[in-house]
N, C-alpha and C positions, 0 to 999 in steps of 0.2 A: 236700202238696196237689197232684190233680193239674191238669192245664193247663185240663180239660174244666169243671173246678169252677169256677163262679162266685167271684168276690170280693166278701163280704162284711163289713165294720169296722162298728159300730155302738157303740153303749155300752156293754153287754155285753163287746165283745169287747176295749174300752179298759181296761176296770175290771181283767178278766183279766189283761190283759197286765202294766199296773202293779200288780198285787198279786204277779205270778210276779218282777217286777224286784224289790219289795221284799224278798220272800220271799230272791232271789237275795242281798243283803245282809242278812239275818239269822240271829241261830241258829235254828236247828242246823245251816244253808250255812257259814256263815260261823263261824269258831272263835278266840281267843284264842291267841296263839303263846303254847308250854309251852314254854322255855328249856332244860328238862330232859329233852326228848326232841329226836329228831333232825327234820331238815327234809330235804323233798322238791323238788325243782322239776323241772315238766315245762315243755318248749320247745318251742316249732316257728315256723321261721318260711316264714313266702310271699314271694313275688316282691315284693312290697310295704309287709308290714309284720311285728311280730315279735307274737305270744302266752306267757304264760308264766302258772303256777300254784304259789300257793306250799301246799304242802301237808305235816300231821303226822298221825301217827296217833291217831283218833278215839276218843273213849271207849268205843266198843262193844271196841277189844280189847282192853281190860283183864277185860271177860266173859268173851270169850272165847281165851284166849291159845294154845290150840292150832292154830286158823288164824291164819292170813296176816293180819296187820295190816290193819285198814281205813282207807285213809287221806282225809281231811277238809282241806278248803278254809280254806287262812287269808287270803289275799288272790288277784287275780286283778291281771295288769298286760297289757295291749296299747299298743301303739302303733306308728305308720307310720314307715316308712323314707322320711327324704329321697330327692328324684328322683337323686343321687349315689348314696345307700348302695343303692337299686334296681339299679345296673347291676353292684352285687359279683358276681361269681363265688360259686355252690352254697356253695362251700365256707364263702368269709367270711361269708354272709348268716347262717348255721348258725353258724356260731361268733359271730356277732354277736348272735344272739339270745340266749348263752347271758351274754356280755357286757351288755345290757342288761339282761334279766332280774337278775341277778346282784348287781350295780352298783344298781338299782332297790329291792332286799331290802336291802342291803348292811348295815344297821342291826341285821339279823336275822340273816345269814350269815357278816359278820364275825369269823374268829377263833373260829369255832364248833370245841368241845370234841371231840364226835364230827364224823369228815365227812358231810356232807349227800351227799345223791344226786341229781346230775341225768339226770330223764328223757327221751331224744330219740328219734324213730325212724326219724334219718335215719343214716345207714351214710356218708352221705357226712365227716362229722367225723372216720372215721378215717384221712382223708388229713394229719389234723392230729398222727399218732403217728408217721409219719415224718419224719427229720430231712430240715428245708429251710432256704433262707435266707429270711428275713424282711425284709419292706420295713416302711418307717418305721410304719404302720398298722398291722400286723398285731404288731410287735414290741412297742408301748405295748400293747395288748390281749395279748401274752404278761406284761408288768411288768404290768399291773390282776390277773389270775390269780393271782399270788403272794402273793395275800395272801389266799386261800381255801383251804380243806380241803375235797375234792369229791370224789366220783367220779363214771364217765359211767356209765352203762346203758343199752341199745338196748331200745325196746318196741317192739310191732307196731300199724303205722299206725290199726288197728281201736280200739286202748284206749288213743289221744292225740287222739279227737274235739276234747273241748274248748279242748287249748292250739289244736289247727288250727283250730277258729271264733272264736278269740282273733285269729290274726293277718288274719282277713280279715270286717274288722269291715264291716258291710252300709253303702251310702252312699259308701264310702272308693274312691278314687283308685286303680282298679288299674294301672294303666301300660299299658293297652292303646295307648294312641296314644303311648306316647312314642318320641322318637328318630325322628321317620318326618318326612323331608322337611327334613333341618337341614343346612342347606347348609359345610361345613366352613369352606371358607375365600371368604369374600362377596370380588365381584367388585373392592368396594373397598381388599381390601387388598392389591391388584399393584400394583404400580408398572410402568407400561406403557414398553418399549422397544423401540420401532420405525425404519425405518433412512428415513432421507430419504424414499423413494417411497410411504410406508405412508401409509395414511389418518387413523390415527391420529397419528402424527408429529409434532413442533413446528411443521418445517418447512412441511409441509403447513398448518397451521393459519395459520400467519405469512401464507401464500402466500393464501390463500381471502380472510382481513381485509383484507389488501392490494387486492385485486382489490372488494372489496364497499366499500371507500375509495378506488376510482379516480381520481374526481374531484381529492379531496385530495392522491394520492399526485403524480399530474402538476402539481399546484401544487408540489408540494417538490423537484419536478426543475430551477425555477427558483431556485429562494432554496439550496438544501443539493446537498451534493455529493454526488449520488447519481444513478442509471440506470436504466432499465426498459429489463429484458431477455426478449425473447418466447421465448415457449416454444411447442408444438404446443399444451400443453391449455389451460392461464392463465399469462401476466405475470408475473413478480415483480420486484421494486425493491432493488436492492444499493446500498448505501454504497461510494459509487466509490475511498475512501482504505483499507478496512480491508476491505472485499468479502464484509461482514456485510449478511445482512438487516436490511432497513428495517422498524421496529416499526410499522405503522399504528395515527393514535389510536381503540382497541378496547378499552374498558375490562376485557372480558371476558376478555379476550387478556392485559392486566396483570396 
């Protein structure tokens, strides 16, 4: 559709739409897993979420067996990546997809006679055929793997349309604003050290309460033993025996 074209939805075009959804879940879309033939799955994932297709070959190639197998939709599986597995690197997202996909069939692909074939058309997994170390995450999704018979296949981005509109289901949370404006470490978690003349200071603050309790403070120069000693800027009040500041009562300050 292009921009210039009006929008229009009316009932018409409601009834359409759920009859092509239903359509989407029945036969001859939709097929019976045959145990006795091999399985397909195509993957892709987006920045956001993963796609995947489970697929066998269709009854038309038993007509015709001289062509290439046609192959036929058994199930379809999408789903979104938490705002964590969002910020994996190319690589894990891709190989994550192949893991939930997988893991999601698992009932169907487990321990399967012939190996199944997975479809991706991203290049970027074969950073996964050189030997690396393994962090804790990445090595349990190497242990889930072993317990499949698979191989990978590259197709071209043109003929994996629909695992790619699998993973970037319409309405869904693409991460366009994430991460923007998150302040790493909030101001509250320093522990502030400042040296007697700073503003922030103890000492400074002891010195300010002191002075905003004046009145007080020169009653306690009569009954306790302690001094007010001037300074150029404000006053303050030492304990004449130990030559510690004087607490003025500041509850704010306790």
């Amino acid at each position: 559709m292009h921009n210039t074209m009006p929008w229009h939805w009316e009932q018409d075009q409601q009834t359409a739409f759920e009859t092509l959804c239903n359509a989407m879940c029945d036969k001859p879309v939709l097929q019976q897993p045959d145990f006795t033939k091999p399985f397909f799955v195509l993957t892709d994932a987006s920045v956001y979420g993963v796609g995947a297709i489970l697929l066998q070959e269709g009854e038309s190639a038993l007509q015709t067996p001289h062509k290439k197998p046609k192959l036929h939709p058994v199930a379809y599986y999408s789903a979104m990546f938490t705002k964590t597995k969002c910020n994996y690197d190319i690589y894990d997202r891709e190989l994550l997809a192949i893991i939930k996909a997988i893991t999601h069939w698992r009932p169907y692909l487990i321990w399967t006679e012939k190996p199944f074939t997975i479809y991706t058309d991203h290049t970027n997994l074969l950073y996964w055929k050189s030997p690396c170390k393994l962090n804790s995450r990445t090595a349990h999704w190497h242990l889930e793997l072993q317990d499949y018979h698979f191989t990978l296949e590259h197709v071209p981005g043109k003929t994996h349309m629909a695992a790619d509109t699998l993973s970037r289901p319409p309405g869904s949370d693409e991460g366009k604003h994430d991460n923007q404006q998150i302040m790493m470490l909030p101001e509250v978690t320093f522990i502030w050290i400042a040296d007697a003349d700073s503003d922030r200071s103890l000492e400074n603050m002891i010195t300010n309460c002191q002075n905003q309790c004046a009145s007080t403070m020169k009653e306690w120069e009569s009954t306790y033993p302690i001094e007010s000693i001037e300074m150029q800027s404000l006053p303050f009040w030492k304990d004449t025996t130990r030559q510690h500041l004087v607490i003025p009562p500041n509850n704010s300050l306790k």
